[in-house]
DSSP file (Angstrom, degrees, kcal/mol; ACC not computed):
  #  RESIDUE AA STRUCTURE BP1 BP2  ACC     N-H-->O    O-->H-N    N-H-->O    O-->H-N    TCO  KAPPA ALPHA  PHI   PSI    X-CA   Y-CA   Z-CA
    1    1 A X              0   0    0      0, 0.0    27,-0.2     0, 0.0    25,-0.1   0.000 360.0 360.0 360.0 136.8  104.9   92.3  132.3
    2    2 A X        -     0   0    0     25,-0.1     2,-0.3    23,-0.1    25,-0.2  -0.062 360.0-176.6 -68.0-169.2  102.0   91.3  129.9
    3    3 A X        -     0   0    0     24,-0.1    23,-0.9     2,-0.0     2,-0.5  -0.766  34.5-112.9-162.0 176.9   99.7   94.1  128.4
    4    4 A X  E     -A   25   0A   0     -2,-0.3    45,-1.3    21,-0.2    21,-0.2  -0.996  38.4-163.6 -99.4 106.9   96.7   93.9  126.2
    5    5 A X  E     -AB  24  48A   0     19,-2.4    19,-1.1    -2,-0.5     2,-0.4  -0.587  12.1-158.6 -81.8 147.6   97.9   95.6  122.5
    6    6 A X  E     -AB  23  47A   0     41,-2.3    41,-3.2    17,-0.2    40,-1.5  -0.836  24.8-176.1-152.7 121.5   95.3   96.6  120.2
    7    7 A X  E     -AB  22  45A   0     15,-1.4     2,-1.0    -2,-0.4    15,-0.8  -0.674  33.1-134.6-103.7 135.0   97.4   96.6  117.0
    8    8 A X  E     -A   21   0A   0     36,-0.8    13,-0.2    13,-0.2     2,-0.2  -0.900  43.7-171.1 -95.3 115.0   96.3   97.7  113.1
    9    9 A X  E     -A   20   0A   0     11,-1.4    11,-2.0    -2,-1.0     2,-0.6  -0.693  20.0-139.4 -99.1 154.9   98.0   94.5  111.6
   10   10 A X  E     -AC  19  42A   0     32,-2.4    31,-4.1     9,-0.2    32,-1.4  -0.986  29.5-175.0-119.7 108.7   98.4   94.0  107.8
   11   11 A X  E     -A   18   0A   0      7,-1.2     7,-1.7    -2,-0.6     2,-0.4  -0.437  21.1-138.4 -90.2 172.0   97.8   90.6  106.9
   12   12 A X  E     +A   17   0A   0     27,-0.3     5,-0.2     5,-0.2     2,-0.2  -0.955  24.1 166.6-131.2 137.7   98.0   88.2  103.6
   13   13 A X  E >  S-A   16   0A   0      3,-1.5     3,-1.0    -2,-0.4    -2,-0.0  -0.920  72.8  -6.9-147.5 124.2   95.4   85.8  102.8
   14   14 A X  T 3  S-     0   0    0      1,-0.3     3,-0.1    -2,-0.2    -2,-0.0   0.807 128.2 -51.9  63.9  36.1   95.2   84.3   99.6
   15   15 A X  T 3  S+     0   0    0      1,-0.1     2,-0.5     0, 0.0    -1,-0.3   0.381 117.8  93.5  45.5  30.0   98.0   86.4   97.8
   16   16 A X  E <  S-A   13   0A   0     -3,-1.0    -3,-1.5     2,-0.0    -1,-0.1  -0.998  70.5-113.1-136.7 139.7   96.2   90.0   99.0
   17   17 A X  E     +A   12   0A   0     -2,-0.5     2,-0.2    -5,-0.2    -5,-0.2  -0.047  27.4 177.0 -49.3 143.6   96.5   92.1  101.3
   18   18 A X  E     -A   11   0A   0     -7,-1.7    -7,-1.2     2,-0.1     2,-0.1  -0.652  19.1-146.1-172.7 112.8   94.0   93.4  104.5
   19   19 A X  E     +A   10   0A   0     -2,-0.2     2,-0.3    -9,-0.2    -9,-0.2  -0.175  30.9 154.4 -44.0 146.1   94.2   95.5  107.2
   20   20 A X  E     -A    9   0A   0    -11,-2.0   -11,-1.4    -2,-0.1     2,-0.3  -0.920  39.3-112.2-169.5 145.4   92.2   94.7  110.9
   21   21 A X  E     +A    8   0A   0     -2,-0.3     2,-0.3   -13,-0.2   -13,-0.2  -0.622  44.2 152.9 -50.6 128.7   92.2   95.3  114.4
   22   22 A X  E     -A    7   0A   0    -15,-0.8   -15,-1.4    -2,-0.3     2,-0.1  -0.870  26.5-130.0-151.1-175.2   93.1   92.6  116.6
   23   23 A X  E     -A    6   0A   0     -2,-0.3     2,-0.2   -17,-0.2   -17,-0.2  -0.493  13.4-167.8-120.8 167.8   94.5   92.2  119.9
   24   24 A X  E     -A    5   0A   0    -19,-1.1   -19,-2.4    -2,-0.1     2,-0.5  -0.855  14.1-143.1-160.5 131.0   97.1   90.5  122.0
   25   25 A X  E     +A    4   0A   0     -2,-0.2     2,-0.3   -21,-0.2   -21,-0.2  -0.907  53.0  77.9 -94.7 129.6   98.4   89.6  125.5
   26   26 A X  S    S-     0   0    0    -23,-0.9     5,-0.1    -2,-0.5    -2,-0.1  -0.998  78.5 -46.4 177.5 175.7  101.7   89.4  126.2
   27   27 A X        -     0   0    0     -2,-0.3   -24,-0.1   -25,-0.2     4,-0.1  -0.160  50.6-119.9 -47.8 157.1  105.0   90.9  126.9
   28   28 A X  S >  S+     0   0    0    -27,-0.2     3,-1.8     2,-0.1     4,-0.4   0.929 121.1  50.5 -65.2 -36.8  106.2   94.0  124.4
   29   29 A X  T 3> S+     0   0    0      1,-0.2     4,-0.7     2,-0.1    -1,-0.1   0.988 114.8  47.1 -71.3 -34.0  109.5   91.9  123.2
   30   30 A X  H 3> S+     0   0    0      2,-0.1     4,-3.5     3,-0.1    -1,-0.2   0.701  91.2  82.7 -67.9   0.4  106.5   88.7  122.4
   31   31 A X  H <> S+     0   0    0     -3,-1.8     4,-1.6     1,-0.2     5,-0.5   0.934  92.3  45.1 -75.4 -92.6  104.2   91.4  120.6
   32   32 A X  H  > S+     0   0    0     -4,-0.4     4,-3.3     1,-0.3     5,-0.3   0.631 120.8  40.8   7.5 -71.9  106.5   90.8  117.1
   33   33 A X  H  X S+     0   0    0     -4,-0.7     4,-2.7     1,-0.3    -1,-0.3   0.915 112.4  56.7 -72.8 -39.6  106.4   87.0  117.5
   34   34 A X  H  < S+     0   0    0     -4,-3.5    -1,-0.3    -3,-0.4    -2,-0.2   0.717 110.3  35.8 -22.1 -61.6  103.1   86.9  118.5
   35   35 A X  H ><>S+     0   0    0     -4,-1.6     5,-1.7    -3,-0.3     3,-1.0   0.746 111.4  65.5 -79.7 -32.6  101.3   88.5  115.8
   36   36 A X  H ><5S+     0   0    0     -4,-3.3     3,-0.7    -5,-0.5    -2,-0.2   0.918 105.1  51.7 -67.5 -29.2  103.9   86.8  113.0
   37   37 A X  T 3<5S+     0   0    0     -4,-2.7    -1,-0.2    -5,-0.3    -2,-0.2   0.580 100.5  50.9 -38.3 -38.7  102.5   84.1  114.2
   38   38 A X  T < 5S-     0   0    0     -3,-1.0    -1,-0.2    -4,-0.2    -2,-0.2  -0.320 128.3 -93.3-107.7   0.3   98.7   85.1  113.7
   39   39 A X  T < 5S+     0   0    0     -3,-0.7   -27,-0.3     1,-0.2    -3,-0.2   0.377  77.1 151.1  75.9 -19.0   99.9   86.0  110.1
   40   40 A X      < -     0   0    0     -5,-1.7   -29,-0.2     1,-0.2    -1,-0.2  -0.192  27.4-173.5 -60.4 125.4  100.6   89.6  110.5
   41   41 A X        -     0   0    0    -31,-4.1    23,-1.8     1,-0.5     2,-0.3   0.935  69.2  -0.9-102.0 -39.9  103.2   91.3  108.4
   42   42 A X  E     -CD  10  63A   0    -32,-1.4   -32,-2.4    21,-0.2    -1,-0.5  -0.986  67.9-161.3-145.4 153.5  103.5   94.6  109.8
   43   43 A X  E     - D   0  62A   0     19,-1.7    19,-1.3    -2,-0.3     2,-0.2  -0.738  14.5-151.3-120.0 162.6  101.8   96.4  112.5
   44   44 A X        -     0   0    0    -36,-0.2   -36,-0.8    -2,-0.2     2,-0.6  -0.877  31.3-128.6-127.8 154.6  100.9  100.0  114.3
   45   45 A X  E     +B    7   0A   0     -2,-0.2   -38,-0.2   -38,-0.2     3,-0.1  -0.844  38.1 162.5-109.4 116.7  100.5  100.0  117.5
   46   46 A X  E     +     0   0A   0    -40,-1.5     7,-1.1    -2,-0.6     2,-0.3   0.618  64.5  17.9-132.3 -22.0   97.0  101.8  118.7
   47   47 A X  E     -BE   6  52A   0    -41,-3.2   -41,-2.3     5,-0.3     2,-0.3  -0.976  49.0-166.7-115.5 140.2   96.0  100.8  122.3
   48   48 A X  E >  S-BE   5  51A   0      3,-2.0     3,-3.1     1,-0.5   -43,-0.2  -0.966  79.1 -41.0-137.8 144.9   98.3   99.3  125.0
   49   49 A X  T 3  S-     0   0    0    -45,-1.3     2,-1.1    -2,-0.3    -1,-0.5   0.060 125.0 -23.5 -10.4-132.2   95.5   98.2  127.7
   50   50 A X  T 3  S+     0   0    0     -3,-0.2     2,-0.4     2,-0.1    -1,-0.2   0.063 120.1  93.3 -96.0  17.0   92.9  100.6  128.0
   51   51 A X  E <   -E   48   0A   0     -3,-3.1    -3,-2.0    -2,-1.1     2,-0.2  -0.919  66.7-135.8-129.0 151.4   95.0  103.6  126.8
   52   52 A X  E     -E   47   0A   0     -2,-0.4     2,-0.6    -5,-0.2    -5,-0.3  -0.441  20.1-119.2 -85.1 140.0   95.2  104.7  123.3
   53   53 A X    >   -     0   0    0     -7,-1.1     3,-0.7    -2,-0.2    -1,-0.1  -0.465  32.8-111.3 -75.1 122.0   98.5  105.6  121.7
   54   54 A X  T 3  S-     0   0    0     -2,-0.6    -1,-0.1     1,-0.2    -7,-0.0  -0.272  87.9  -8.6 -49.2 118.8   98.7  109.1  120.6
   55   55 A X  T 3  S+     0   0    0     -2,-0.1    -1,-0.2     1,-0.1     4,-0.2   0.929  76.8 159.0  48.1  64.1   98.8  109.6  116.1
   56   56 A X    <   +     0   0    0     -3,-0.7    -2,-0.1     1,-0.2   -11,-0.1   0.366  68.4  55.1 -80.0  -7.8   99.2  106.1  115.9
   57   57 A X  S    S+     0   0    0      1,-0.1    -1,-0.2   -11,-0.1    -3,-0.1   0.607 109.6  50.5 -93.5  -5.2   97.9  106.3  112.2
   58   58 A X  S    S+     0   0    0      2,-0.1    -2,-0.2    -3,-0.1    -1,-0.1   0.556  94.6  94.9 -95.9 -12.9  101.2  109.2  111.6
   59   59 A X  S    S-     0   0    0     -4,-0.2    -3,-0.1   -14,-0.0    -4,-0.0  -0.254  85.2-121.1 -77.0 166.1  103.3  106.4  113.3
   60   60 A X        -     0   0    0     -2,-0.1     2,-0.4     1,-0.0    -2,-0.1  -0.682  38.6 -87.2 -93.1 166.8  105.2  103.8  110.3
   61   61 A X        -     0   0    0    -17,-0.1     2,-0.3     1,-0.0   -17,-0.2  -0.876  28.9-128.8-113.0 137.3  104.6  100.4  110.3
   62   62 A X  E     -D   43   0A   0    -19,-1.3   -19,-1.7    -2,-0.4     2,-0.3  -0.631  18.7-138.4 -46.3  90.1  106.4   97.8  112.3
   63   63 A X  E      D   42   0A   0     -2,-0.3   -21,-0.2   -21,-0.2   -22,-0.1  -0.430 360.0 360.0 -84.3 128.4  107.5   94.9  110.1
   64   64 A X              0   0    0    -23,-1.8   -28,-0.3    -2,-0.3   -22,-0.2   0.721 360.0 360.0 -86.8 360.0  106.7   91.5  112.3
């Protein structure tokens, strides 16, 4: 089943680093490809739809 994520992604542009929100729908196993896709090297995950994951800044990051 899809979901709406709202992810803190770590990105690279331009040999440095930068955190952002951004979002995605899809499956959880498509959430990885999805985002590696989108540039993201590792992720937290901080909403899945409209509910927020609990100490999602205490959680480690997800390399995608």
């Amino acid at each position: 089943m899809k979901h709406h994520y709202v992810v803190q992604a770590i990105m690279r542009h331009w040999s440095q680093d930068f955190q952002s929100s951004m979002g995605a729908v899809c499956t959880l196993e498509e959430l990885s490809v999805v985002l590696k896709h989108k540039g993201v090297r590792s992720y937290k995950i901080k909403k899945i739809d409209e509910d927020p994951v609990a100490d999602w800044e205490k959680s480690d990051w997800i390399v995608a």
